[in-house]
C-alpha positions as CSV (number, residue, x, y, z in Angstrom):
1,X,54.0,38.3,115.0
2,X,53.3,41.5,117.1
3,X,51.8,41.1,120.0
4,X,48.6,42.6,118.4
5,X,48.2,40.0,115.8
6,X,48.8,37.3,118.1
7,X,45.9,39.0,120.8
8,X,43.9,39.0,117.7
9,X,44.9,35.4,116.8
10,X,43.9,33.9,120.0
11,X,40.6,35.6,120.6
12,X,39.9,34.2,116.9
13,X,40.8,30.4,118.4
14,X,38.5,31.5,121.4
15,X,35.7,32.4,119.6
16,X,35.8,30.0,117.2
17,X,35.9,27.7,119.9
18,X,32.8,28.9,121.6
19,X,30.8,29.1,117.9
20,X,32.1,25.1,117.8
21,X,30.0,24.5,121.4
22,X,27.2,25.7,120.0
23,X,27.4,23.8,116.7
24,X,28.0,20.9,119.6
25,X,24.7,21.8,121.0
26,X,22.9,21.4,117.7
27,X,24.1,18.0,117.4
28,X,27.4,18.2,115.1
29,X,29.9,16.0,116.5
30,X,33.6,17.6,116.4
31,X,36.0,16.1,114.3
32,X,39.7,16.4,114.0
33,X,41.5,14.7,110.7
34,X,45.1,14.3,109.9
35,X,46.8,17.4,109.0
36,X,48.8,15.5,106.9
37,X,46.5,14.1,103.6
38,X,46.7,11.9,100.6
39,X,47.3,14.2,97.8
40,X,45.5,12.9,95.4
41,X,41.8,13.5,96.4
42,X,42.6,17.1,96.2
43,X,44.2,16.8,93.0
44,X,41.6,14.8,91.4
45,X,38.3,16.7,92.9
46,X,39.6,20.0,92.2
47,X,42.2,19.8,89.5
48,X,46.0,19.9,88.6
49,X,45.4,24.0,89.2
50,X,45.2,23.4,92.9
51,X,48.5,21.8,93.2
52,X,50.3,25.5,93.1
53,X,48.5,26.2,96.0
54,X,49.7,22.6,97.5
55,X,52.4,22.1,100.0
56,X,53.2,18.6,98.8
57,X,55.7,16.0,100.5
58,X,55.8,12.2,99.6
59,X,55.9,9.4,102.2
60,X,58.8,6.7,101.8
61,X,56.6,4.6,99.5
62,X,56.2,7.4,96.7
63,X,52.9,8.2,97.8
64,X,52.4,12.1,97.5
65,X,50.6,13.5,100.4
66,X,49.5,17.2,101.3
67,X,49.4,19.2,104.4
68,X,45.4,20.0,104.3
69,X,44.5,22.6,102.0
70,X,40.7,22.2,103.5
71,X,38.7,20.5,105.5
72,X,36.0,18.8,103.8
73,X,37.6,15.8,102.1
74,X,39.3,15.2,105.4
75,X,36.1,15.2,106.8
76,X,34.3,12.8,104.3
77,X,37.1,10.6,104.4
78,X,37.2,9.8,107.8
79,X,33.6,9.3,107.5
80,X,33.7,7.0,105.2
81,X,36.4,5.4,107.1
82,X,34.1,4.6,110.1
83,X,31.3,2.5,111.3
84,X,28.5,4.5,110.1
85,X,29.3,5.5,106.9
86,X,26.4,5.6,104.9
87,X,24.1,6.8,108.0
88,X,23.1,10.4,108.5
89,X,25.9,12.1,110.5
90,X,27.0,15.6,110.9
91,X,30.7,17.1,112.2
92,X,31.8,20.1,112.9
93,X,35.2,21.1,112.9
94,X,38.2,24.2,113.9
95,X,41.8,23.7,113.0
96,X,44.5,25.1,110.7
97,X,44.4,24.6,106.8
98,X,47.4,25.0,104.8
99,X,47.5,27.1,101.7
100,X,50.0,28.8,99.1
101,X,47.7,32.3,98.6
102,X,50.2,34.8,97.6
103,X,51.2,37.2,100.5
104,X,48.8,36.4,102.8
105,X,49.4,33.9,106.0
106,X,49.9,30.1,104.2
107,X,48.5,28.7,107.6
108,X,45.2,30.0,108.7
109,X,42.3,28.7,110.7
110,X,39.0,27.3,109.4
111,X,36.0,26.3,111.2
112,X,33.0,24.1,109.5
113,X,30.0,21.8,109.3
114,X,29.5,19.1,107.5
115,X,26.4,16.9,107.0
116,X,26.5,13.6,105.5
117,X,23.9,11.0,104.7
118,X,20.4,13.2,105.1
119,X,17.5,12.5,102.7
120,X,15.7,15.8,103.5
121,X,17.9,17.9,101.1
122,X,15.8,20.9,101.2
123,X,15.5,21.1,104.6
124,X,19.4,20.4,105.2
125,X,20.5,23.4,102.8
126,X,18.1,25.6,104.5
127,X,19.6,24.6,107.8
128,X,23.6,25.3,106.7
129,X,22.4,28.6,105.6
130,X,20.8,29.4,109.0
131,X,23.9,27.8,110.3
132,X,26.2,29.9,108.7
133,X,24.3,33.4,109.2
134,X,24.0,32.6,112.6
135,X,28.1,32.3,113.0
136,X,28.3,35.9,111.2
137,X,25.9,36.9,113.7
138,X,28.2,35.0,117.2
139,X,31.3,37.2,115.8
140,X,29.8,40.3,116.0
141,X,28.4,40.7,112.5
142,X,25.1,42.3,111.5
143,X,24.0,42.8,108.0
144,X,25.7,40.6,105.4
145,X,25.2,39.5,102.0
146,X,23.6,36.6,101.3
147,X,24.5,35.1,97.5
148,X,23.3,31.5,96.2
149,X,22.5,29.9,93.9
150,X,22.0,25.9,92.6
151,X,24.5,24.3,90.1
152,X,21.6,21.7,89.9
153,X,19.3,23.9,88.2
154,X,22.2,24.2,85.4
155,X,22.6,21.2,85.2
156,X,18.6,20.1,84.7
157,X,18.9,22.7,81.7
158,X,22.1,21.5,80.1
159,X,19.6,17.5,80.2
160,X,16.9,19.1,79.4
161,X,18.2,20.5,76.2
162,X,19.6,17.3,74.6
163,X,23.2,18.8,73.8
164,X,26.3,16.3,72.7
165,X,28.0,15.0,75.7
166,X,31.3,16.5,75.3
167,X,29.3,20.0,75.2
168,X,27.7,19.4,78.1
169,X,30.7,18.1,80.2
170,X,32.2,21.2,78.7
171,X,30.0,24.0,80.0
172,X,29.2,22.2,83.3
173,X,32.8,22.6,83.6
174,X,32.9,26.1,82.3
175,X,29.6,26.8,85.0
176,X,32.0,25.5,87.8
177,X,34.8,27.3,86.7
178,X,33.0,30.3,85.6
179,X,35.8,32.6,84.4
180,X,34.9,31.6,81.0
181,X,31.4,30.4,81.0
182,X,30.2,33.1,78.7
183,X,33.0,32.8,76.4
184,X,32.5,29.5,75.5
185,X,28.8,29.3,75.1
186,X,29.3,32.3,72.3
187,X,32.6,29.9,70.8
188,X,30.2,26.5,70.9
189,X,27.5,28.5,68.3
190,X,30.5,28.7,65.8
191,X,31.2,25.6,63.4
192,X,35.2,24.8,63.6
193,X,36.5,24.2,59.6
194,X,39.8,25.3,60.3
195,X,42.5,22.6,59.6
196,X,44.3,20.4,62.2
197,X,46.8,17.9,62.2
198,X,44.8,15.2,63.9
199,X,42.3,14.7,61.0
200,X,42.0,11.6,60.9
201,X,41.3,11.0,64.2
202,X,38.5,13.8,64.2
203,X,37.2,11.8,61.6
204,X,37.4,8.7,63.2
205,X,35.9,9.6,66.7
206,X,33.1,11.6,64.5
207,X,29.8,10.5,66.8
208,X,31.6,8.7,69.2
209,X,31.1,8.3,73.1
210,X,33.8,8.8,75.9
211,X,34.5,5.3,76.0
212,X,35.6,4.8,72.1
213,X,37.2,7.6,72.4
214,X,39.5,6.4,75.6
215,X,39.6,3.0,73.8
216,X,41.1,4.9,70.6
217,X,43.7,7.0,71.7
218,X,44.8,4.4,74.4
219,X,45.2,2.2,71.3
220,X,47.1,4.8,69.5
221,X,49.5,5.8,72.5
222,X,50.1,2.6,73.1
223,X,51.5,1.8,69.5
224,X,53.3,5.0,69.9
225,X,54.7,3.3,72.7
226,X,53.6,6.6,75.4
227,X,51.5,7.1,78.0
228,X,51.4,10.7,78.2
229,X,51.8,13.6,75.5
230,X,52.7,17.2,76.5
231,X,51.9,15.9,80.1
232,X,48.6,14.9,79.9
233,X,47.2,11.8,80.7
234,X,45.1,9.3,78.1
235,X,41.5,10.4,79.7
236,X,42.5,14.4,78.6
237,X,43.3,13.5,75.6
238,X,40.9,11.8,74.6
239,X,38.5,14.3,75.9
240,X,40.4,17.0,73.8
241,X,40.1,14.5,71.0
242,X,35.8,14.0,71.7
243,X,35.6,17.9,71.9
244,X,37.7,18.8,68.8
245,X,35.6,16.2,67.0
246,X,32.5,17.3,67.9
247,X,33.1,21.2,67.7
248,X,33.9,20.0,63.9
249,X,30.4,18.3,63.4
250,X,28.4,21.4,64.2
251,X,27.6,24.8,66.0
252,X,25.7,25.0,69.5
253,X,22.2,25.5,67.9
254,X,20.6,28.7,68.1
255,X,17.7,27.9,70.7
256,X,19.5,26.1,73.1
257,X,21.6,29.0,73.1
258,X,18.9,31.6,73.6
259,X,17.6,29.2,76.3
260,X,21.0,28.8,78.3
261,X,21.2,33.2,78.3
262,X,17.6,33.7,79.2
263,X,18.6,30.9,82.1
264,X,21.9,32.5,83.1
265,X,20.2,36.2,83.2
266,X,17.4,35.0,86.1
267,X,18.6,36.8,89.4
268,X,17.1,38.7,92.5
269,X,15.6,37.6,95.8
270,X,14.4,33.6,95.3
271,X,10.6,33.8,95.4
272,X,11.0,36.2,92.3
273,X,13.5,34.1,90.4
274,X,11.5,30.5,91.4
275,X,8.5,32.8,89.0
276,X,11.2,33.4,86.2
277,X,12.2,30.1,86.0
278,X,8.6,28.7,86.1
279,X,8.1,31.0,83.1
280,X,11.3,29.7,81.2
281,X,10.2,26.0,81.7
282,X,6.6,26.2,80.3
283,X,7.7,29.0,77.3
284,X,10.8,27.2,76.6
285,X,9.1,23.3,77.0
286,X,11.7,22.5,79.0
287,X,11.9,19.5,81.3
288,X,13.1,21.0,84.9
289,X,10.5,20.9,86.4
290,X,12.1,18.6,90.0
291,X,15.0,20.9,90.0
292,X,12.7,23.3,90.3
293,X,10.4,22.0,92.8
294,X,14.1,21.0,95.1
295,X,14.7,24.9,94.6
296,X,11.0,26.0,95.7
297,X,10.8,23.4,98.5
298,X,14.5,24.9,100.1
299,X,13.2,28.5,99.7
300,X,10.0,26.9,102.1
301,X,13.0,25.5,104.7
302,X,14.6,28.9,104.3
303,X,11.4,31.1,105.7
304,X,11.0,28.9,108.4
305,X,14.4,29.0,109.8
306,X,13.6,32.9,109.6
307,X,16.0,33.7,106.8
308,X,14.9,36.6,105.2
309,X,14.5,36.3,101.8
310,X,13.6,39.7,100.9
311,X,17.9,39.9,102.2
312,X,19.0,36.8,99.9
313,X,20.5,37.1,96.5
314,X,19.8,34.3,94.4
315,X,21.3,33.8,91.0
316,X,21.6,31.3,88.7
317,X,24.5,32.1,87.0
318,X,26.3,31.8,90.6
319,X,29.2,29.1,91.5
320,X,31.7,28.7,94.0
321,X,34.3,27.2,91.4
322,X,34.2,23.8,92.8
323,X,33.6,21.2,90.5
324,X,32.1,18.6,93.2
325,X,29.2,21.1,93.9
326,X,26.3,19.5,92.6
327,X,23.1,21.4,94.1
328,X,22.7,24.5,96.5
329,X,25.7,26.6,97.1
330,X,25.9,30.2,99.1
331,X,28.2,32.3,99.9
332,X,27.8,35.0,103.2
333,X,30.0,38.2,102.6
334,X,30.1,42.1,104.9
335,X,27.5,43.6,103.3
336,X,28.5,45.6,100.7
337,X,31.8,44.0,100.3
338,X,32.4,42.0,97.3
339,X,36.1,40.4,98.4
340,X,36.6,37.1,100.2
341,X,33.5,35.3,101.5
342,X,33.2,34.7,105.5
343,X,31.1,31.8,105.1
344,X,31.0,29.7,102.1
345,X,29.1,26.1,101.5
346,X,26.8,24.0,99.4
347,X,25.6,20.5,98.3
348,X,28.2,17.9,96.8
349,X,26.2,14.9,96.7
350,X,28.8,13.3,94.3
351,X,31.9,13.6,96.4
352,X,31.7,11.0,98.6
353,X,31.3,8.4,95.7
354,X,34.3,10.0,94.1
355,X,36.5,9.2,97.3
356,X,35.2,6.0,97.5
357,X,31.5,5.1,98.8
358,X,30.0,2.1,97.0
359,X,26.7,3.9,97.0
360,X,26.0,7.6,96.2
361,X,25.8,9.6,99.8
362,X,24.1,12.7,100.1
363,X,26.3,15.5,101.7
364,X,26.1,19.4,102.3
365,X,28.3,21.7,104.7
366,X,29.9,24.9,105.0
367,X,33.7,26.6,106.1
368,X,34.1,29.9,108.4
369,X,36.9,31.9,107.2
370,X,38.3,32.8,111.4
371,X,40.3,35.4,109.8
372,X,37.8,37.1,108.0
373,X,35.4,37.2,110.6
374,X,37.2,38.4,113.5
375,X,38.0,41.7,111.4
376,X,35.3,42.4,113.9
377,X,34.6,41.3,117.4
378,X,32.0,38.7,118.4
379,X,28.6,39.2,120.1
380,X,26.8,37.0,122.0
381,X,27.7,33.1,121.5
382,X,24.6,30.7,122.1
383,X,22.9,28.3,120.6
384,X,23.3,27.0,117.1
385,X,19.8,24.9,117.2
């Protein structure tokens, strides 16, 4: 490292460390988890693609563990690991995260928030967004791009329109995903006749639910005497099976798709699209009308922290690629830069059920990328409040 990288490395850890006191100040309590993780929660929340990424080990039991790719889970999981799980709690946090990312640095320093257990979901996305523009604003940063948008709203639609089951666990994927949302809502409109080997079991899950279709191909593995084919488990085969079977049963009808473009075409500064999708409700008949009221009652929280809207992007064809987002995300870029965020966040009510919480736990936060904000130096530190 020359010794101008490692000036700029630990002014980074300095001001980082100063934006933490502040976060301190607004009542986040600083947490420190293991560097060293169970691997599977990472695996399991974000996919088998995130294990190239992974720097993976395994303890003398066989368990596989992880040095920390992030800092969320981490976080949850010691939450959920203490006394007051369940009760509304926030954390902040600084340390290095550990990451295959091709050429650049594998060990690199992220900073964070995350708040657990709030019922006032509104007003607690409104405040990571202030949150997070105000950090921009402590390293020196003036204009940047605001970008969000709310998985939820998607979501409401996908109910809202009655579609199969396996189509809709199939586009909310694709949403998440988004490299090939638009793809497959144009491949779901066309009928599959073409011929495949597994007939009869097409035929046999024809109408089926998840769990007959688990309980079939378990059956049939077992008498085949496997538990896995091609490397895949039981559960992603039969969800190939349930998606094969119903692409064969019919074509994504024509409305619903007309419905899901006009939805995935609303954009511009929030007040604007909360009018579009208004409109698309009451033409379309559609029932989403609470996720809209959640996304008109944030934009509320939003003015009042002094956000200015007229600034923020909103769009609802935007996602961070994170499958355990379930509501508002955002993302905080140099303005007029459209590479690597500096501040990225959003709602994932459903993760801390997924690592374990017997009851569903509401939860939103945020991660500073150090490295990309100390490009530039910082201003004046204070108050996070």
């Amino acid at each position: 490292m020359t010794k101008t990288a490692a000036a700029r490395a630990t002014g980074s850890a300095e001001w980082a460390e100063a934006l933490l006191q502040s976060f301190g100040q607004a009542g986040y309590v600083r947490a420190e988890p293991a560097i060293l993780q169970p691997a599977d929660p990472f695996l399991d929340l974000s996919g088998e693609d995130i294990r190239k990424s992974l720097y993976l080990t395994t303890d003398s039991s066989g368990e596989e563990l992880c040095l920390r790719p992030d800092l969320t889970i981490p976080v949850a999981r010691d939450y959920l690991a203490s006394a007051i799980a369940g009760e509304p709690a926030g954390f902040c946090y600084l340390g290095p995260v550990f990451r295959q990312r091709g050429g650049k640095p594998s060990e690199f320093l992220q900073a964070g928030i995350e708040s657990f257990g709030r019922q006032d979901r509104a007003a607690a996305d409104a405040e990571m967004l202030a949150l997070g523009l105000e950090a921009t604003s402590a390293f020196g940063l003036g204009e940047v791009d605001i970008r969000t948008g709310d998985v939820a709203l998607f979501s409401a639609l996908i109910d809202a329109l009655g579609l199969y089951p396996v189509w809709r666990r199939r586009l909310m994927k694709d949403f998440n995903r988004q490299a090939s949302l638009a793809q497959d809502i144009e491949r779901l409109t066309l009928a599959t006749s073409s011929a495949n080997e597994y007939e009869g079991v097409l035929a046999a899950l024809a109408g089926s639910d998840r769990k007959a279709a688990l309980a079939l191909v378990t059956d049939l593995m077992s008498i085949a005497g496997a538990t896995t084919l091609g490397g895949r488990a039981v559960s992603e085969i039969a969800d190939r099976f349930l998606e094969q079977s119903t692409l064969k049963s019919g074509a994504l009808p024509r409305d619903a798709l007309q419905k899901i473009k006009r939805f995935l075409a609303i954009s511009g500064a929030p007040q604007d699209a909360l009018t579009q999708l208004r409109a698309l409700a009451a033409d379309a008949q559609l029932a989403i009308d609470a996720a809209i009221d959640q996304f008109e009652s944030r934009i509320g929280f939003m003015a009042a922290r002094g956000i200015d809207l007229t600034k923020t992007r909103f769009s609802t064809s935007f996602g961070r690629g994170v499958d355990y987002y379930t509501g508002f995300e955002f993302e905080l870029h140099r303005a007029g830069n459209g590479d690597d965020p500096l501040v990225a966040g959003g709602r994932y009510d459903g993760l801390m059920s997924q690592l374990g919480a017997s009851a569903p736990i509401p939860a939103v936060g945020f991660s500073i990328w150090i490295e990309a904000m100390t490009q530039s130096g910082p201003a004046n530190i204070g108050s996070a409040s």
